[in-house]
N, C-alpha and C positions, 0 to 999 in steps of 0.2 A: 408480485415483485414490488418491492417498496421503490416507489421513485421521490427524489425531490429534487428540484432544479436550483440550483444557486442565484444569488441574484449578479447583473453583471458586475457590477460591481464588486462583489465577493469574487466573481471569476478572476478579473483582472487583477485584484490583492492576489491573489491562489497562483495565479499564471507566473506574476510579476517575483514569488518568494517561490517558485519553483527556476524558473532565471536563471537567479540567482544560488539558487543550489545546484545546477549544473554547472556554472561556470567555477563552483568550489567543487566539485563531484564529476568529473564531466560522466560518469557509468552510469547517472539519473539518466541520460539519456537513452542511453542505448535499454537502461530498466522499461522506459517510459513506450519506447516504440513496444518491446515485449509486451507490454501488458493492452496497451489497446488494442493492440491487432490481434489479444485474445478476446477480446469483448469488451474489456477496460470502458470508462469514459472519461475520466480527470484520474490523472496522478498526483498528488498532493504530499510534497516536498516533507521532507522529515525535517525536524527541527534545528539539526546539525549533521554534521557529515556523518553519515551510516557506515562503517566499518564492513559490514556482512554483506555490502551489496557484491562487491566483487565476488563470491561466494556463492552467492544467489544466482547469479547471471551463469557462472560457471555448472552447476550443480542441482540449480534449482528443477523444479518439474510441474507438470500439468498432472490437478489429480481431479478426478471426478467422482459424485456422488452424489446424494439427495445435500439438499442445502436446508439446515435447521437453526432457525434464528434463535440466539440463546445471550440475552441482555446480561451484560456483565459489568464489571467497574469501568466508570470513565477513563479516556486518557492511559488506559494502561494495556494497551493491545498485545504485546510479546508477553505481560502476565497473564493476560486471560486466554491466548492462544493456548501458552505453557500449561495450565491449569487443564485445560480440555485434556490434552493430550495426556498429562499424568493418570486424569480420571477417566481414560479410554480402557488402562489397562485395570481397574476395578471392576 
């Protein structure tokens, strides 16, 4: 498993724009408990309010499998997710 530790300082930047993204979101929360009491370790605040979280929360699911690291474009996670996913059915 790849680890890498933040420095605190990075923490506290990360902690401090996630905050604030729940006080404009208040659902990062209720996302955030979700995800580390699945094993989670930081949640790290999206850049602007996410639409789809409500959706997520409601909807969303636990799935399991072999986990395969596969290096894709930076900064662009909902394309590279979407990408997998179209090229599952190939």
């Amino acid at each position: 498993m790849l680890s890498a530790r933040m420095t605190p300082e990075r923490e506290v930047l990360l902690n401090r724009r996630l905050s604030e993204a729940i006080s404009q979101q208040p659902e990062l929360e209720r996302l955030k408990e979700l995800l580390l009491n699945l094993g989670g370790e930081f949640l790290v605040a999206p850049p602007k309010p996410d639409q789809d979280i409500p959706m997520l929360l409601e909807w969303g699911f636990l799935m399991s499998g072999p986990i395969m690291l596969n290096v894709m474009e930076s900064s662009s996670c909902h394309r590279n997710v979407a990408s997998v996913w179209i090229h599952l059915d190939t």
